[in-house]
N, C-alpha and C positions, 0 to 999 in steps of 0.2 A: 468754403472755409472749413475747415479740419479742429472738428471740434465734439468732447463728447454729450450726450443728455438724457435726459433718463426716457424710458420706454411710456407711454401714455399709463393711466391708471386701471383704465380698464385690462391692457394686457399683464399691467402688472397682476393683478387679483388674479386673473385666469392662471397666469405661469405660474404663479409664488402660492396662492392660497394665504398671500396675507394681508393688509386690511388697509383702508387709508391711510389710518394713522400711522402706519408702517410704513408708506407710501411717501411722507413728509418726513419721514426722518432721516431716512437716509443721503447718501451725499456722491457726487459725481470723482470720478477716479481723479487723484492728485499725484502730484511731486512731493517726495516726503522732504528733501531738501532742493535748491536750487541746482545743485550740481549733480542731479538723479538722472537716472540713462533713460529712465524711463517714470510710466505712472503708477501709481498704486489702486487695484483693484479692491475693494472690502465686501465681505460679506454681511447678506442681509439677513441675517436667523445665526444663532450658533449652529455647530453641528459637531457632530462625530463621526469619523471613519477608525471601522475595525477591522484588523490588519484584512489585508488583501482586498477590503472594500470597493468599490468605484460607485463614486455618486456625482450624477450631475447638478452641480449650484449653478442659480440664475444669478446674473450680475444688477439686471434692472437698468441694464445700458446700453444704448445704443451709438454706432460709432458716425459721423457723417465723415468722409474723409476727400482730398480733391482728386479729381480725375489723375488715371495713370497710379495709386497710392494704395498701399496697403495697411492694414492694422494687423502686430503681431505680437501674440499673447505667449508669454513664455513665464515659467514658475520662478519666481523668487529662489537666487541659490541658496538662501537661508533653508527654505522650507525642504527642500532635497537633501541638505547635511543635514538640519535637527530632529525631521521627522520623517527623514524617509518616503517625501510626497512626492508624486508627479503627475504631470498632466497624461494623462492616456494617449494624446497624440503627438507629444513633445511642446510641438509648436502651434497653436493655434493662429489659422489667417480667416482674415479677414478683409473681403472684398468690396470696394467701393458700395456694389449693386447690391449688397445685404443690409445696407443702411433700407428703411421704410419699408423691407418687400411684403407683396400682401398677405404673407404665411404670418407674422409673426414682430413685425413691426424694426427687423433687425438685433430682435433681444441677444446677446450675447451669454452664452453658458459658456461654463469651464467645466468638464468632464476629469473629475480626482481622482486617484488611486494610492492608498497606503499601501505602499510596499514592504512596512516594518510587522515587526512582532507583537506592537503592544497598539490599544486604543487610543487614537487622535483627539483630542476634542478641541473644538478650533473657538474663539470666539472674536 
């Protein structure tokens, strides 16, 4: 079954550096409306990128998906027209066998880059 959930706690501390309580608070990617093409990803910390920046954010998610199936991460065209973001590698995939693997529990990052002039700050 094709479905998302969050990374255990312990990887979570190790990847993030942030705490349990941080740990319960946050929430698994949704639909912002019914008729959404896709899910919405949120960030766990605010942050900033300054122009030309690239930082990697953890999502704190992991994808289980069914055989033969992929997961694809693509940026928000919002975030590309008002801020000049984009993913460093366009498309992020994501393969069935990345769900659990013993590296890292299938934690999923997104790898940003500001490509504008002035300072991001995301929250």
């Amino acid at each position: 079954m094709r479905k998302f959930e969050k990374i255990s706690l312990s990887q979570f501390i190790k990847d993030t550096g942030l705490t349990e309580a941080e740990y319960h608070k946050y929430r698994l990617p949704k639909r912002s409306t019914k008729h959404s093409a896709g899910y919405d990803f949120a960030t766990l910390t605010d942050f900033t990128l300054k122009p030309k920046e690239i930082k990697l954010i953890p999502t704190g998610i992991k994808a289980n998906m069914n055989e033969n199936e992929v997961l694809m991460l693509y940026i928000r065209s919002s975030l590309g027209f008002k801020y000049n973001l984009r993913m460093c590698n366009q498309v992020g995939i994501i393969d069935k066998d990345y769900y659990n693997n013993k590296d890292n529990e299938g934690h999923i990052f997104v790898k940003l880059q500001n490509e504008g002039d002035t300072i991001k700050e995301f929250k």
